[in-house]
Rosetta silent file (secondary structure, phi, psi, omega in degrees, C-alpha in Angstrom):
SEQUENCE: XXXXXXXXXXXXXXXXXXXXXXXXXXXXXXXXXXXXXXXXXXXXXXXXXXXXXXX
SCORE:     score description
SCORE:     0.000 S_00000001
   1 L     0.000  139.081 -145.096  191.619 -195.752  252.829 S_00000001
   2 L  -119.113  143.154  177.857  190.585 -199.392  251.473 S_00000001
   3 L  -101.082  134.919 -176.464  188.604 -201.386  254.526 S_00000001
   4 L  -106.627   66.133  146.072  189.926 -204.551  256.287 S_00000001
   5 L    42.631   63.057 -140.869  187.767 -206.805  257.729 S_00000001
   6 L  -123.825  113.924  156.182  188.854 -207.689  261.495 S_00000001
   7 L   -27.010  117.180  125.116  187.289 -210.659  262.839 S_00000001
   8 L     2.555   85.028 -157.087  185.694 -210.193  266.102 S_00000001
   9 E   -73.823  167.497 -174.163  187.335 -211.301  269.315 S_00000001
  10 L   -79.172  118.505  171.748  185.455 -213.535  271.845 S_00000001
  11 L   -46.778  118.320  154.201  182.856 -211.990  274.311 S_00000001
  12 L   -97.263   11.798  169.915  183.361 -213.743  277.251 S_00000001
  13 L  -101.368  166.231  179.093  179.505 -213.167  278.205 S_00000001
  14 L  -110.548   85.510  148.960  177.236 -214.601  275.954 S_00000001
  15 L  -106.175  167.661  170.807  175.810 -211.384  273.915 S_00000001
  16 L  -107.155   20.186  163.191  175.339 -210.484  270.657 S_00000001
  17 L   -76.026  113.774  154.377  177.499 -207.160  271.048 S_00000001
  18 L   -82.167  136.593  170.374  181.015 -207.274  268.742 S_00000001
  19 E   -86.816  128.258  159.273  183.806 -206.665  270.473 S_00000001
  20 L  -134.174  161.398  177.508  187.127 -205.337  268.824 S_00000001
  21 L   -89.772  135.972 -172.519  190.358 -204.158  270.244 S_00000001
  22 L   -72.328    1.096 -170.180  190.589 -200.607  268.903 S_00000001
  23 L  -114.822   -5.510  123.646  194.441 -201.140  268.367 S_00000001
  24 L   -50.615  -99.031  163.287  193.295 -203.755  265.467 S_00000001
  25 L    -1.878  -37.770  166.516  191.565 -201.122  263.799 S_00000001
  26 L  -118.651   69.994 -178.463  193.961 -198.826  263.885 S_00000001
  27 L   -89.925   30.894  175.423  197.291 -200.481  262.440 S_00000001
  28 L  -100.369  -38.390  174.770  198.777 -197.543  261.367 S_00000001
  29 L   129.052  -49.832  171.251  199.263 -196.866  265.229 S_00000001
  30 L  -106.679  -33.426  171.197  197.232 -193.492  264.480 S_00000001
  31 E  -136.286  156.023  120.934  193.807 -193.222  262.890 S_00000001
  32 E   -36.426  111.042  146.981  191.032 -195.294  261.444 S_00000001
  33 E   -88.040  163.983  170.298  188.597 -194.607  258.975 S_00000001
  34 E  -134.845  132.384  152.096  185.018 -195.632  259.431 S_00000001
  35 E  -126.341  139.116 -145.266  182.312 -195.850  257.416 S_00000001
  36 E  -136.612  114.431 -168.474  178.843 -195.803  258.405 S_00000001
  37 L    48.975   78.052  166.453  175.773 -194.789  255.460 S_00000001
  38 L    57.037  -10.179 -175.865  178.295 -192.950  253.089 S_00000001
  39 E  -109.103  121.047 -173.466  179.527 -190.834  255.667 S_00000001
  40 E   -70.659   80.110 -166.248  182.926 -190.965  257.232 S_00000001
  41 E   -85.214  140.830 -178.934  184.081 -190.899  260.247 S_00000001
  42 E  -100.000  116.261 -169.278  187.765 -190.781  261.865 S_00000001
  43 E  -104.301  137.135  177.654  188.929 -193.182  265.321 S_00000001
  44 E  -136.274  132.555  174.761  191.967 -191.794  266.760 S_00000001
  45 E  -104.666  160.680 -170.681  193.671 -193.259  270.141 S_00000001
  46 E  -123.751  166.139 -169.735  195.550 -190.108  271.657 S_00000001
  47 L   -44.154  -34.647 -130.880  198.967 -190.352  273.453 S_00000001
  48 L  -103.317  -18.322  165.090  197.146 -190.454  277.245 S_00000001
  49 L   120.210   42.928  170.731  195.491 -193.896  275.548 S_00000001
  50 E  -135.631  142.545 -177.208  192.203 -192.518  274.980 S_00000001
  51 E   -77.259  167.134  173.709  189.583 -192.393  271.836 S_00000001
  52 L  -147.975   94.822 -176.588  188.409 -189.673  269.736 S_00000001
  53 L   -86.986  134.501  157.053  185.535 -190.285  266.792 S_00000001
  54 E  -142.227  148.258 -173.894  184.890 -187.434  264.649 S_00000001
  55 L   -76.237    0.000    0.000  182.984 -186.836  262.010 S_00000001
């Protein structure tokens, strides 16, 4: 899976945490990849609207 690049939407506190909507990330509608040090992880939203990261 080739990685996009999603701009960061705006915090409306002033932090240094990014915020994304998880439904940017996932624009197939079902999973994500992630990668974090070579290793790969999968974001899934599930029908009831809730996430699930595995490894």
């Amino acid at each position: 899976m080739m990685a996009t690049m999603i701009k960061p939407q705006e915090n409306q506190q002033s932090t240094s945490t990014a915020v994304y909507d998880a439904r940017d990330l996932i624009t197939d509608g079902i999973k994500a990849e992630i990668l974090l040090d070579g290793q790969s992880y999968t974001l899934r939203i599930t029908r009831a609207g809730k996430l699930i990261l595995t490894k």
